[in-house]
C-alpha positions as CSV (number, residue, x, y, z in Angstrom):
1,X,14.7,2.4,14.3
2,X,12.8,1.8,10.9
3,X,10.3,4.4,10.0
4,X,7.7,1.7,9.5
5,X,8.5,-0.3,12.8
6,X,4.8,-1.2,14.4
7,X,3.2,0.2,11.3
8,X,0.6,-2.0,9.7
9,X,0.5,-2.2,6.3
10,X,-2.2,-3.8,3.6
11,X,-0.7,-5.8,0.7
12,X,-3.5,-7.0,-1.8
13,X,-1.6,-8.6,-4.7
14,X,-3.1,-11.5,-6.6
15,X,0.3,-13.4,-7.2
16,X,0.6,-14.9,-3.8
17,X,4.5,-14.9,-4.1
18,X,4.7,-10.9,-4.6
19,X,2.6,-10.6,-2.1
20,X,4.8,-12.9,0.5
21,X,8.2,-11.3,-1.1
22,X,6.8,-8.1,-0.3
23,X,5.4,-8.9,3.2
24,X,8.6,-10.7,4.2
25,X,10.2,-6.8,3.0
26,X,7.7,-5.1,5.1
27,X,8.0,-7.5,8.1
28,X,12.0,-7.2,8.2
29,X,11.5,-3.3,8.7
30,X,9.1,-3.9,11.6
31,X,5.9,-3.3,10.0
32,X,2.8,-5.2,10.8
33,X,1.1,-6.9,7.9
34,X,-2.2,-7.6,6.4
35,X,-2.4,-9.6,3.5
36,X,-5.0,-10.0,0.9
37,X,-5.2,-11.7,-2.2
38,X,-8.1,-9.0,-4.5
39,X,-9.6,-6.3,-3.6
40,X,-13.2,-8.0,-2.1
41,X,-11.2,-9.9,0.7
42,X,-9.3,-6.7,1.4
43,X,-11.9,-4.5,1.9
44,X,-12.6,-5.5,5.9
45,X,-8.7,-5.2,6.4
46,X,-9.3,-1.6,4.4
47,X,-11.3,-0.4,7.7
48,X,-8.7,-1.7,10.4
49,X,-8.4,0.5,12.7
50,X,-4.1,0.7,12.8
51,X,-3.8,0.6,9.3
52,X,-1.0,3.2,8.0
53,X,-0.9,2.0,4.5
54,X,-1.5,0.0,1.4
55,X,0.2,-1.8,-1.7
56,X,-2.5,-1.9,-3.3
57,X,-2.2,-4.1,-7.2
58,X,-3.7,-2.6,-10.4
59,X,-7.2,-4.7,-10.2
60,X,-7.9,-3.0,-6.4
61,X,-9.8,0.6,-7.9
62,X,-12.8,-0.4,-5.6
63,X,-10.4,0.1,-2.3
64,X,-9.2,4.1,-3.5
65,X,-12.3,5.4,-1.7
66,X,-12.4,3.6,0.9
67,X,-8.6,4.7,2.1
68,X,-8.8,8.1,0.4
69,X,-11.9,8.7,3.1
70,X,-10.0,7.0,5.9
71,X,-6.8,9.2,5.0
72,X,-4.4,5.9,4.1
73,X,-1.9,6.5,1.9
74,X,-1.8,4.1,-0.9
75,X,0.5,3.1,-3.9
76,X,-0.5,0.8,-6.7
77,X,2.1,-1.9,-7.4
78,X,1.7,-3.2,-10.7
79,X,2.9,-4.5,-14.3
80,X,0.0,-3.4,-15.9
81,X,1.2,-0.4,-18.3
82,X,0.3,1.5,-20.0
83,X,-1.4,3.1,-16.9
84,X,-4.4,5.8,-18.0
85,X,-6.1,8.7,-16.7
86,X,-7.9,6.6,-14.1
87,X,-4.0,6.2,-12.2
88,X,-3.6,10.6,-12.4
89,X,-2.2,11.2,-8.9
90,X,-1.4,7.8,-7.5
91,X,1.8,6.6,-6.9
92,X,2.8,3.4,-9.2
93,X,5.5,1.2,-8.4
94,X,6.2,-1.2,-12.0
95,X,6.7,-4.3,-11.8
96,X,9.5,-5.5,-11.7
97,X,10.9,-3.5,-8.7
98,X,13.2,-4.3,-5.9
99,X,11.2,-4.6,-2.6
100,X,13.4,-2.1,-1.3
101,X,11.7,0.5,-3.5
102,X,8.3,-0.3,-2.7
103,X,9.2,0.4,0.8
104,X,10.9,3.3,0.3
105,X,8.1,4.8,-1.4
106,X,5.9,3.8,1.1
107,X,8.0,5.2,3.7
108,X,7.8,8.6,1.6
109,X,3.9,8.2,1.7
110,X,3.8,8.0,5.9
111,X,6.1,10.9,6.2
112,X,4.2,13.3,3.6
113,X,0.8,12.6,5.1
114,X,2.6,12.8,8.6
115,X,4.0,16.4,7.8
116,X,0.2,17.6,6.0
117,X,-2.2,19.3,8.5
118,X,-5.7,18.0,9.8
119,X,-8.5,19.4,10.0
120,X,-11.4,18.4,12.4
């Protein structure tokens, strides 16, 4: 059983057909999808209450907050490079990658915030 079977996971890409390659990825390992072409029309699906996490593109800065607050690990998937001080600390996936490596990273994301500790 996949590691991101019943997950849901946001993909906001502006190229509509990165954004369906990678859902189609996502899908075929069991994960749940919400799709979102910028960053304003992904910000209600930012707040949903089963999301696990997001593929965020390079344009989607506004979202960080938002899912660093609700403890959703993110990636940025991107061709934009060179990449500046803005990106310290985020994963980046360039573009051109094999789907199979955004999901892999992904899947490392969910099991390193699974394995840190809460506090409450």
């Amino acid at each position: 059983m996949s590691f991101l079977a019943g997950r849901t996971i946001l993909i906001v890409q502006r190229q509509w057909i990165v954004a369906h390659k990678l859902a189609a990825g996502f899908e075929a390992a069991g994960a749940r999808i919400l799709l979102a072409n910028n960053a304003r029309t992904g910000r209600a699906a930012a707040h949903h209450a089963d999301l696990a996490a997001a593929v965020l593109d390079g344009q989607s800065q506004q979202l960080w907050p938002i899912l660093k607050r609700e403890g959703i690990p993110f990636l940025i998937y991107s061709g934009r490079s060179p990449f500046n001080d803005v990106y310290a600390g985020v994963p980046i996936v360039e573009k051109p990658a094999r789907t199979e490596e955004v999901l892999e990273t992904v899947r490392g994301l969910l099991q390193d915030s699974a394995l840190r500790p809460t506090y409450h």
